[in-house]
C-alpha positions as CSV (number, residue, x, y, z in Angstrom):
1,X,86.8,59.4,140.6
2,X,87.1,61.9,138.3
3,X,85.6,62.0,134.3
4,X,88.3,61.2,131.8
5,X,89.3,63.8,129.5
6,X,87.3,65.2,127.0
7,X,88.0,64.4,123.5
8,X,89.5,67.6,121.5
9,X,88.9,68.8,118.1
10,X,90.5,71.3,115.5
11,X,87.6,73.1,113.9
12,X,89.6,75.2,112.0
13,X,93.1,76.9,111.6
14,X,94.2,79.5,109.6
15,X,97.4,82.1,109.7
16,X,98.4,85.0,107.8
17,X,100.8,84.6,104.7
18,X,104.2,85.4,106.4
19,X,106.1,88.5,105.6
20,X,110.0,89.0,105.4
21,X,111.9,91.3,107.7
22,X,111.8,94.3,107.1
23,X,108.9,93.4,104.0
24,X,105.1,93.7,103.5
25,X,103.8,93.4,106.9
26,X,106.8,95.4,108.7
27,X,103.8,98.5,109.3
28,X,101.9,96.5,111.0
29,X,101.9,95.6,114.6
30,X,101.5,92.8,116.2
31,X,98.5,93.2,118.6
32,X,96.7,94.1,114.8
33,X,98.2,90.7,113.4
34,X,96.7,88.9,116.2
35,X,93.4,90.7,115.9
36,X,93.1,89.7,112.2
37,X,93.6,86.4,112.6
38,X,91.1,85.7,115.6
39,X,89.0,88.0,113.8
40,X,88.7,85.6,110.9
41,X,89.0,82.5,112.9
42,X,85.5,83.8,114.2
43,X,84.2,85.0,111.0
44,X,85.3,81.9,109.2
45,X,82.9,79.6,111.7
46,X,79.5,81.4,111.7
47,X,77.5,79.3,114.1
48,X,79.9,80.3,116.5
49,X,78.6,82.8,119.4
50,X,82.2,84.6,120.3
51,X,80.9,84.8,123.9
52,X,81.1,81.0,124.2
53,X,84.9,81.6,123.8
54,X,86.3,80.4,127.4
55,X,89.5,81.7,126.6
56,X,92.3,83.1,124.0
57,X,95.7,81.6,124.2
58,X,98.8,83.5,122.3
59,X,102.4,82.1,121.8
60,X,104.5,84.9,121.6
61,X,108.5,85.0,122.0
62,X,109.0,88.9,122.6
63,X,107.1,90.4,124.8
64,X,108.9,93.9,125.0
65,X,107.5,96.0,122.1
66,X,104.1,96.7,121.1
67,X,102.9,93.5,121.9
68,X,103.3,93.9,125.6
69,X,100.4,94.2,128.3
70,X,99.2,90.3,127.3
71,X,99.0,90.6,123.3
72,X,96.5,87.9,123.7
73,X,93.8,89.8,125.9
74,X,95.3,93.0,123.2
75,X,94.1,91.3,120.3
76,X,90.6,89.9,121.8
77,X,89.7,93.1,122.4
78,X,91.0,94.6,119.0
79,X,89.5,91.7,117.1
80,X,85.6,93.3,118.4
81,X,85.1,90.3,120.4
82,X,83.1,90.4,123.7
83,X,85.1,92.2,126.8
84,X,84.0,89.1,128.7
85,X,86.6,86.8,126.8
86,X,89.6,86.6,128.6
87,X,93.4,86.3,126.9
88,X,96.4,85.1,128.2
89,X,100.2,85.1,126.7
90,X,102.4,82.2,126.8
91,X,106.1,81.8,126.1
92,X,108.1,78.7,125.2
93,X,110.5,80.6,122.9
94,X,110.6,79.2,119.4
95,X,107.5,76.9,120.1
96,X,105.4,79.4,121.8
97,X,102.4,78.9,119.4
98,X,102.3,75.2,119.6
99,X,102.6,75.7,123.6
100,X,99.5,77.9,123.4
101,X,97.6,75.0,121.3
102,X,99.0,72.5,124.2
103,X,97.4,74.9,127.2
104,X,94.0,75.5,125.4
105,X,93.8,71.5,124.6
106,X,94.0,70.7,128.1
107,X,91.8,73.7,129.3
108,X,89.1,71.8,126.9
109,X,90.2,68.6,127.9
110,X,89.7,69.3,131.5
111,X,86.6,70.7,130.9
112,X,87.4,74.3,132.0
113,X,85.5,75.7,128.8
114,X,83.9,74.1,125.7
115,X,85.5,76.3,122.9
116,X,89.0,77.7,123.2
117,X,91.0,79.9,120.3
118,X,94.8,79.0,120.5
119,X,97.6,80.8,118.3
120,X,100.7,83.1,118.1
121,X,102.2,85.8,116.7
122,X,105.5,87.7,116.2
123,X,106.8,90.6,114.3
124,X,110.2,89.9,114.4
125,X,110.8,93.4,112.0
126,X,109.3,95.7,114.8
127,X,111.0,94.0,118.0
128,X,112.1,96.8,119.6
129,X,116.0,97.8,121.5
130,X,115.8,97.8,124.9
131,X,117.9,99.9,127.7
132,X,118.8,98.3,130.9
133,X,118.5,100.0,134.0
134,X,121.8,101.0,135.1
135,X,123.3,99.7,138.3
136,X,123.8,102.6,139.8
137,X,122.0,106.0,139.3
138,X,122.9,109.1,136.9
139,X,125.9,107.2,135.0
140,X,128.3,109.2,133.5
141,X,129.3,106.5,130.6
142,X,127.9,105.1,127.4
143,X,125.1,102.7,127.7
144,X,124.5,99.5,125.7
145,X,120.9,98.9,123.9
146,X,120.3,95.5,122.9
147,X,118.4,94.3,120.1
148,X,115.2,92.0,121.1
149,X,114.4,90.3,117.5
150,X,116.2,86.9,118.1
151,X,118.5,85.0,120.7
152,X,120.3,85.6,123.6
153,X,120.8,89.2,125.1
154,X,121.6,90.0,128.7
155,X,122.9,87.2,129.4
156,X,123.3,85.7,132.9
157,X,127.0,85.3,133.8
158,X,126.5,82.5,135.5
159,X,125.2,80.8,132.5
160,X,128.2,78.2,131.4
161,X,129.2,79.7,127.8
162,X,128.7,76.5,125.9
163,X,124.9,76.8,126.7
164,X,125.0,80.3,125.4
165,X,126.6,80.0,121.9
166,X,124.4,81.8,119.3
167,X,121.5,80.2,117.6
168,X,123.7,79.5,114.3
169,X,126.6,78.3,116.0
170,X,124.6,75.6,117.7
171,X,123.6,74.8,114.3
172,X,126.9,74.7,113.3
173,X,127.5,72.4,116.0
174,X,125.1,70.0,115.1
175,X,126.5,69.1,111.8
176,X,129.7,68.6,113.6
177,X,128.0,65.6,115.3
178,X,126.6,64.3,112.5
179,X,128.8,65.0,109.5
180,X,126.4,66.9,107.4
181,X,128.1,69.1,104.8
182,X,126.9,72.6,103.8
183,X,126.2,70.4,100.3
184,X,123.5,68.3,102.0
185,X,121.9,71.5,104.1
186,X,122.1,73.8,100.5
187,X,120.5,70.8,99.1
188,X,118.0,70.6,102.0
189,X,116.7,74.1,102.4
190,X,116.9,74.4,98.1
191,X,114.0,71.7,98.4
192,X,112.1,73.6,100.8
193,X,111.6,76.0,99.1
194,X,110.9,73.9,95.4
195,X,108.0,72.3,97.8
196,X,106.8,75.7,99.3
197,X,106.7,76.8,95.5
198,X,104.6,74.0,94.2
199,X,102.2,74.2,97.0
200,X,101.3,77.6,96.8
201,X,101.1,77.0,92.8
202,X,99.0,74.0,93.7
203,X,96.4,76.0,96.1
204,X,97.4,74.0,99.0
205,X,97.8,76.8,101.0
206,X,94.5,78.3,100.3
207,X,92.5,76.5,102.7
208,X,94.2,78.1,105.7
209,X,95.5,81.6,105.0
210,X,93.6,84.8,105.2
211,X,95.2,88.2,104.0
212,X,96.3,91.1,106.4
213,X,93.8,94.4,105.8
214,X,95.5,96.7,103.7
215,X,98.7,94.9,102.8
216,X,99.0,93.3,99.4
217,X,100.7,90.0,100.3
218,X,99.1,86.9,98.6
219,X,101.9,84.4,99.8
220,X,104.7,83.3,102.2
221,X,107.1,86.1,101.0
222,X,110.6,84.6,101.9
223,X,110.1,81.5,99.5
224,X,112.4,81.9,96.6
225,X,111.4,79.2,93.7
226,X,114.1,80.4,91.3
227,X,117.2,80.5,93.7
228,X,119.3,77.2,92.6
229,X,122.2,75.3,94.3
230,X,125.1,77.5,92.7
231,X,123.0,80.4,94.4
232,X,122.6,79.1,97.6
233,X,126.4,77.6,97.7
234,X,127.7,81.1,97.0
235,X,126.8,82.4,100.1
236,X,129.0,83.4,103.2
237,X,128.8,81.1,106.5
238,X,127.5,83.9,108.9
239,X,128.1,81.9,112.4
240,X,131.6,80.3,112.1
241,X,134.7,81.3,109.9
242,X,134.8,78.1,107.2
243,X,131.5,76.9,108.6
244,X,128.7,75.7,106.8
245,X,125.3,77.4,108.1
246,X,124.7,80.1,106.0
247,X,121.8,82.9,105.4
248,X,120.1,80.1,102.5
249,X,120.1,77.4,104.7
250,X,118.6,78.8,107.8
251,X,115.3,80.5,108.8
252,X,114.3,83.8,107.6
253,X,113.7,86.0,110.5
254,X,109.5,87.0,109.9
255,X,106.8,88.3,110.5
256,X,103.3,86.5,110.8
257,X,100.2,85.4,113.0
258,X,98.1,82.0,113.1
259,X,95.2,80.9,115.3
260,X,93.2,77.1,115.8
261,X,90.1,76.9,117.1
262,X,89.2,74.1,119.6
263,X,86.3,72.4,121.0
264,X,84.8,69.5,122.6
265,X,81.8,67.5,121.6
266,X,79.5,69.7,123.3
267,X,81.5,73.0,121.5
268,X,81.6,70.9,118.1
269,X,77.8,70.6,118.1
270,X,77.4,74.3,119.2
271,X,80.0,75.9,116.3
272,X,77.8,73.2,113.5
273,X,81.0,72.0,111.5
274,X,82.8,69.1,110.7
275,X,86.6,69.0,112.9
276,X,90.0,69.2,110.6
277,X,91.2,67.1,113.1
278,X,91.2,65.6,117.0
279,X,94.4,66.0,118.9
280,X,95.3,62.8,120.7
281,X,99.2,63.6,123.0
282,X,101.5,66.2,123.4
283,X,104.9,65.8,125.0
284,X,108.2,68.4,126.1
285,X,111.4,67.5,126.7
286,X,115.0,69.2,127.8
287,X,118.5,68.8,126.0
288,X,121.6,70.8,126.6
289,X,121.1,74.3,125.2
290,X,123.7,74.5,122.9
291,X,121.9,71.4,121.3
292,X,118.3,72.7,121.0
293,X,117.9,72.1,117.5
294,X,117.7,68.5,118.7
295,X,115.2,69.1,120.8
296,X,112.5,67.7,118.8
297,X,113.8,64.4,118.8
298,X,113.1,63.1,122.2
299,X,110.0,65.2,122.2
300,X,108.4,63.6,118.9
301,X,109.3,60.0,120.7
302,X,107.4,61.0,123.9
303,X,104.4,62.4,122.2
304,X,103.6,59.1,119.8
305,X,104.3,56.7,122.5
306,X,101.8,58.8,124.7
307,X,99.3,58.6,122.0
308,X,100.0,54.8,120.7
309,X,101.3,55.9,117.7
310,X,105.1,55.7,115.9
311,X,106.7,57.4,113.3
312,X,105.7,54.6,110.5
313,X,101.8,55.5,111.4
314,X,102.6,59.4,110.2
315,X,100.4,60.8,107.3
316,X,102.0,63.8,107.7
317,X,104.8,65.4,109.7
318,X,105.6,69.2,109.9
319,X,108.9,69.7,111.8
320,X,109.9,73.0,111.9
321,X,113.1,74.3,109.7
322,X,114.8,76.6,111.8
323,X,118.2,75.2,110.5
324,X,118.7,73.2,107.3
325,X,121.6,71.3,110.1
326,X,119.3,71.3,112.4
327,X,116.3,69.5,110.9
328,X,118.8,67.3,109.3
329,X,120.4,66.0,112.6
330,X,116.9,65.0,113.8
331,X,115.9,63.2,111.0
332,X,119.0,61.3,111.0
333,X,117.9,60.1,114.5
334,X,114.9,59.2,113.3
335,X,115.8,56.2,110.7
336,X,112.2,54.7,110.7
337,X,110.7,57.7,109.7
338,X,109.8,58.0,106.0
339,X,111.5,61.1,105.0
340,X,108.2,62.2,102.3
341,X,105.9,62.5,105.1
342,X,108.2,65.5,106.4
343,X,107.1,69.0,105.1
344,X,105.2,68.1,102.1
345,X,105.0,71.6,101.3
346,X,107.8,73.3,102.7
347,X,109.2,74.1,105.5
348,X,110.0,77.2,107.5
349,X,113.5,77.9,105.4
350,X,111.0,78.6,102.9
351,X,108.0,80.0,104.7
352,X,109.4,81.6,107.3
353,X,109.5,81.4,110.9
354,X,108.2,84.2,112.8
355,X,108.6,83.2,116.3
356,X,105.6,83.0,118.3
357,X,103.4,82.1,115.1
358,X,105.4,79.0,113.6
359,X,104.2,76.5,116.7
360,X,100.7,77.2,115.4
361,X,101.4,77.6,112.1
362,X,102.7,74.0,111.9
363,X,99.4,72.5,113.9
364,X,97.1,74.1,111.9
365,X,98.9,73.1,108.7
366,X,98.7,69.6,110.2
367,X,95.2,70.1,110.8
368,X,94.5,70.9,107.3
369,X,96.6,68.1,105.7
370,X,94.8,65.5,107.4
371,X,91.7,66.4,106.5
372,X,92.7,66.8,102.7
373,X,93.9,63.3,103.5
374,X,90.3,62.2,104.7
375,X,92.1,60.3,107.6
376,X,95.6,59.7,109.3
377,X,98.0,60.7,111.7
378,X,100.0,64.3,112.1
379,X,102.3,65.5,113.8
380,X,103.9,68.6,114.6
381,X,107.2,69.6,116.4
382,X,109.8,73.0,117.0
383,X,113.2,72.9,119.0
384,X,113.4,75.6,120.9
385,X,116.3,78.4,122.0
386,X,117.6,77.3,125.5
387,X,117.7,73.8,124.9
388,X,114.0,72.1,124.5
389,X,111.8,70.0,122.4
390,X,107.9,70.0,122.0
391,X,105.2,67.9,119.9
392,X,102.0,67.7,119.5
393,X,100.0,64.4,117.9
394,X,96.6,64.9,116.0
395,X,94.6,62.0,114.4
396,X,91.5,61.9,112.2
């Protein structure tokens, strides 16, 4: 018979504020995001002997610029911490980070290592163009780069083209299903960023961000506290002629890195702090690709039920914004949920959603909420490009 799992814990959480494309932390690479953030992650928990770190897991959705050759093992090693801890890079898309807090929760769980440092990170500004290899050798045509910083490129053929739409048009498709006018997503992503606003202004932020060495950048940079609803309803669609997604009501494309670290009992006693938070279920789930933004809904289901929880036990809830229509479509198929407990202080129209950082980002601000709170029930959740869902259930 084997020993049950191993009880997890959040120690601490923290992420860098998240830069604009093309903005403030455009110069700097991803491998050196990574390294800040695991760098302060360290630094931030002194007890801590970085040579008790069994391993470094990074979400990251690119993969083809500078954060190739295993960003994760990259930033270890620019981060100063021992050669002996090991790194590994996991993708999951749009969710990549909050994968990488999944594998290191069961790694710890299992009992493969005591102390594990989960995260992601994306810099969607420097993804780079890449060249396919031609089919045949020394062509005599014109060859077509494709840009890596978001969605679908080289596409299979084989691929039925419903599943393939872009990103915004499967937004676009969602409030088809359910009715919901570019009113109610200006309206939506204008609150975002009201809450984003007030929560920097509030210092709830503080707890968890650390700057980026030599760039001045004190907050999330895409949040806009003065843009109004005339503003935002004077924008083009950009996905569908007389649509209604639009530039305002979607995701910024970002910058940004975050990183948890996670123990168990034996790790909790050896880093000498109190845990944010324990994490009690996960769950991931497929939907029809064109549909991803749904994603979440099936997957936020699974994970409650796996840890005896529904959505009326929430303290907090950070579902991640990639879509004003999207968000809205899975809250409409969750009528039990109270809508207050969803992004209490904005969400990622506001802050920003750099790819392989947001899935971590929204853990660790779950983390932190819960333990302002003294006691609850979180939970965080992405959809993800290519038609999934995934969750993740902490408790204190």
């Amino acid at each position: 018979m084997t020993d049950r799992p191993r009880d997890v814990y959040v120690v601490d959480a923290v992420r860098t504020p998240v830069g604009k494309y093309g903005g403030a932390l455009a110069a700097v690479r991803p491998d050196d995001l990574a390294a800040g953030v695991l760098r302060a992650l360290v630094d931030r928990s002194p007890g801590l002997d970085p040579a008790r770190i069994g391993d470094v897991f990074l979400g990251n959705a690119n993969g083809a610029g500078e954060e190739n050759r295993d960003v994760a093992r990259m930033a270890v090693l620019l981060a100063g911490l021992p050669v002996a801890v090991p790194g590994v890079t996991v993708n999951r898309l749009c969710a990549s980070g909050l994968e990488a807090v999944i594998q290191a929760y069961r790694a710890v769980a299992l009992g493969d290592t005591s102390i594990a440092v989960a995260g992601g990170v994306e810099s969607m500004s420097r993804a780079p163009w890449v060249l396919p290899k031609p089919e045949r050798a020394f062509p005599a045509g014109h060859q077509e780069l494709y840009s890596t910083t978001i969605g679908w490129r080289m596409v299979n053929p084989r691929l039925p083209e419903e599943w393939t739409v872009a990103l915004g048009e499967g937004a676009e498709l969602i409030a088809d299903k359910y009715g919901i006018t570019r009113e109610a997503q200006d309206s939506f992503a204008l609150t975002s960023h009201h809450k984003a606003a007030a929560a920097w202004a509030a210092g709830a932020y503080d707890a968890e961000t650390v700057p980026v060495d030599g760039v001045e950048l004190v907050r999330d940079e895409s949040i806009r506290e003065d843009t109004s609803i005339e503003a935002l309803g004077r924008l083009r669609p950009v996905f569908r002629q007389g649509g209604t997604v639009t530039a305002g009501n979607s995701s910024p494309l970002s910058d940004g890195a975050a990183a948890l670290l996670l123990v168990d009992e034996a790790g909790l006693a050896a880093v000498g702090r109190e845990p944010l938070a324990r994490i009690s279920a996960c769950a991931a789930t497929g939907i029809e690709p064109q549909y991803f933004g749904l994603g979440p809904v099936e997957a936020a289901r699974r994970a409650l039920a796996r840890a005896g929880r529904d959505f009326g036990d929430l303290t907090v809830f950070e579902l991640n914004e990639a879509f004003a229509a999207q968000a809205l479509g899975c809250l409409a198929e969750w009528p039990e949920l109270d809508p207050a407990v969803v992004n209490p202080r904005g969400g990622a129209i506001a802050v920003g959603h750099p790819l392989g950082a947001s899935g971590a980002r929204l853990a660790g601000a779950v983390a932190h909420q819960l333990a302002a709170a003294g006691s609850g029930t979180g939970l965080a959740s992405l959809c993800i490009g290519v038609g999934q869902g995934l969750a993740l259930v902490l408790e204190r």
